[in-house]
N, C-alpha and C positions, 0 to 999 in steps of 0.2 A: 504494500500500500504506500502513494506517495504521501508523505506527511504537509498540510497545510497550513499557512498561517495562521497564527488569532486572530479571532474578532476582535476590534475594539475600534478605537481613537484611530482615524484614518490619515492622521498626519495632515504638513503639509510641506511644501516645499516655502524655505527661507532663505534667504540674504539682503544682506547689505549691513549698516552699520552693526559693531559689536553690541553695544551696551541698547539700542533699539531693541536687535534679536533678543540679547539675555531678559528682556522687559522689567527691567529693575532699573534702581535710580544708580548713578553713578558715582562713583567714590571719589577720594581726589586721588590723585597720580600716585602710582606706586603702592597701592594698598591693595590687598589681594583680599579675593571674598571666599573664604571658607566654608566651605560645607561639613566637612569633619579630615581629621587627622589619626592614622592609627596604624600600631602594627610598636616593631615588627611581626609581621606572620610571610605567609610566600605569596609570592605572583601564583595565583589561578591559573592565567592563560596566555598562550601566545608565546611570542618566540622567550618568553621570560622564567616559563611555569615552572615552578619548584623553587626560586632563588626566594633569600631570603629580602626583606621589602618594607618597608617604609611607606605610607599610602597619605599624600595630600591629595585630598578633593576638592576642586573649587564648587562654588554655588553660579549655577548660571549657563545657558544653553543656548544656539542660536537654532534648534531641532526642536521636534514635539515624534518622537518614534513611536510608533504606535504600543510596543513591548519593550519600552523601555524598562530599566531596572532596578535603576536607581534617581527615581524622581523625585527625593528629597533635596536633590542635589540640580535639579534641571526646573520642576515645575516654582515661578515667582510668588505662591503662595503660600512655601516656606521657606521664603528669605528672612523671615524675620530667626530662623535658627541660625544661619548662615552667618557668620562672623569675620567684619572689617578688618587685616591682619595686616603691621607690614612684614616684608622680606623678613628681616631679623628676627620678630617674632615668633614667625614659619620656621625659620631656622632652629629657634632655641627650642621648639618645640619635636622637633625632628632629632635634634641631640640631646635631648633627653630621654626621647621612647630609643633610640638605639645605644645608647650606654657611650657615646660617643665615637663610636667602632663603625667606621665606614660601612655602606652597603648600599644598595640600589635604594633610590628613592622614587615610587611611581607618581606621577603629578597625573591625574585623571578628571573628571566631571560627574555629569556637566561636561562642557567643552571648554578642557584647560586653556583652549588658545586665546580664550576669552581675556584673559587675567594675565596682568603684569609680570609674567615668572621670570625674566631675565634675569633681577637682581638675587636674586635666590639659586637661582642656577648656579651666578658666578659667588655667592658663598659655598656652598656645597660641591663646590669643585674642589673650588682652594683647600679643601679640609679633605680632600681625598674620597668624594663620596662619588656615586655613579647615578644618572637623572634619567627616565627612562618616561615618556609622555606619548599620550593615547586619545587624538582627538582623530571627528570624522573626516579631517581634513577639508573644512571649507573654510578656514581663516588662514594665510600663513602670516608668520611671523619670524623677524630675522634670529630671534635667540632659539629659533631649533636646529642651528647650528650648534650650538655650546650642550647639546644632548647627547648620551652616549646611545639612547635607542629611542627612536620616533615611531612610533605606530599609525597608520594610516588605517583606520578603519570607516572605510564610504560604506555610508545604507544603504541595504539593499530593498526594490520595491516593497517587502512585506513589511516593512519601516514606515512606508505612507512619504516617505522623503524622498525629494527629487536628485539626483547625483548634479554635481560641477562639473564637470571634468578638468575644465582649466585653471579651477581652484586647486582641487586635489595635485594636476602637475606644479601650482605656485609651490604647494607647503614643500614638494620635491625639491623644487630650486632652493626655495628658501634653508632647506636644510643642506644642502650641499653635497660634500664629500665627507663629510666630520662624522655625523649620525651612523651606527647603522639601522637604516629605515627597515622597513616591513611592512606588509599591509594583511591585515586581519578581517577575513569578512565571516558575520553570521547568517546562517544558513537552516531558513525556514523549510522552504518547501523547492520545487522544480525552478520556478522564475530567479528565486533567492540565487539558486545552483547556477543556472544561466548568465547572472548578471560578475557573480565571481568568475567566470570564465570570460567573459566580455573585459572583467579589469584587468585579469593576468592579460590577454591580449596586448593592452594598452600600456602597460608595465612589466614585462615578458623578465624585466633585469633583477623584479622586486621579489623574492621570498614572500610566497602568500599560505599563510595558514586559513584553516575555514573552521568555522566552530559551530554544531548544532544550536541555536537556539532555544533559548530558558522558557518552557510554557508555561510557567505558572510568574512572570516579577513581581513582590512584594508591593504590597499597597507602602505608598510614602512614608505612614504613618506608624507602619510595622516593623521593629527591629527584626523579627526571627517569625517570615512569612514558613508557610508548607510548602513542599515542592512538588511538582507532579514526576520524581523520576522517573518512573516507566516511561514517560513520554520522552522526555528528555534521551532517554539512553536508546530508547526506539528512533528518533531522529540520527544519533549518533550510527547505529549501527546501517542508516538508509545513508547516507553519507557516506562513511566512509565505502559501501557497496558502490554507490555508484561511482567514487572515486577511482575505483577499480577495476569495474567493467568498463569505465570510460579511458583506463590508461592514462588519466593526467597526473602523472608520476612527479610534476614538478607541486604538487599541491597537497601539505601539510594538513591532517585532519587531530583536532586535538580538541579535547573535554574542558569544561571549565571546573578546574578541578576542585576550585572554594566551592563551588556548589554541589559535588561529589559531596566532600568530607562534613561540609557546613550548613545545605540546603541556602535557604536567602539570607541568612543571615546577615547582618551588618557589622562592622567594624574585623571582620576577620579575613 
């Protein structure tokens, strides 16, 4: 059986200004809006999964995904949890949950591109740490240069979100040769599959992993939602099948594995 998208919120397609899209008010310069901070625990997924991790989130989205996941962190009607931070802050905060012991720190959403992170990047270098950031790729910005790994992860249809394409190759320019980039797509149903084939196309040079789709995303409101595994690991096993009857052997199929071990939980 092919497995289908959810129902829901039909998305829509966005761009143009940052702080428009995120539909919040705007900070002054250099203050970064927080959604929450936590860890260490590991990178879930993608070309990171198993390392050990450091997790800023900013508050704020220029998307509306139809299954999204973390809409505490996206939808403007919990900004008021979300917290004005600057750089330094971020910083003291990230050195304290890591004991001061370098390690990957993931800067996620929401759509981190949103947010001021250049100055935080270049403290958490200088101190030996490793920056690793995961936006849809429709903002670039010049400090995704100074990252050790960029994640490009474009929506696919069953997101309700319209693709860039000329966005997604800026955030490629913009990061350079510094990063190593990646592009991460999830994978609802047939169209989903289709459209991850259409981006390798277009990107033939970039490392793409594809990841089953989460059917149950916690309501915002929910630290520690249910999950509907069966569903979940049923997508997983349609995936990577057809990963293989179809021979596209350049195409990385992997679990998200916080939701293995953790369900929706938050903060881990």
């Amino acid at each position: 059986m092919v497995p289908r998208a959810p129902a829901g919120n039909t998305g829509r397609a966005c761009f143009g200004n940052a702080e428009d899209l995120g539909r919040v008010p705007a900070l002054s310069a250099g203050v970064i809006r927080v959604s929450e901070i936590f860890g260490p625990t590991i990178q879930g997924e993608g070309v990171l999964i198993g390392e050990p991790t450091v997790f800023v989130r900013s508050g704020g989205c220029d998307y509306r995904c139809a299954w999204c996941d973390t809409m505490h962190a996206v939808d403007p009607a919990y900004r008021v949890q979300w917290v004005p931070m600057s750089a330094e802050a971020v910083w003291a905060r990230v050195v304290e949950l890591s004991g001061s012991r370098p390690l990957t720190v993931s800067l996620s959403g929401g759509n981190p591109a949103i947010q001021p992170l250049g100055p935080l990047i270049e403290l958490g270098k200088a101190a030996g740490y490793r920056f690793a950031l995961e936006t849809q790729g429709s903002l670039a910005k010049d400090w995704f240069s100074a990252l050790d790994t960029l994640v490009l992860s474009p929506k696919p249809p069953s997101s309700g979100m319209r693709i860039d394409w000329d966005a997604l190759a800026a955030c490629r320019a913009a990061a350079g040769e510094r990063p190593r980039t990646i592009l991460k797509i999830v994978v609802f149903d047939e169209a989903d599959y289709a459209f991850a084939r259409a981006t390798h196309e277009r990107h033939p040079d970039v490392q793409l992993y594809l990841q089953p789709g989460n059917h149950t995303p916690p309501p915002p409101q929910v630290d520690d939602a249910a999950i509907d595994i069966d569903g979940v690991m049923d997508r997983m096993r349609w995936l990577v099948d057809k990963v293989v009857a179809d021979r596209w052997f350049a195409a990385r199929v992997l679990p998200q594995l916080h939701v293995l071990i953790w369900g929706n939980r938050r903060g881990v």
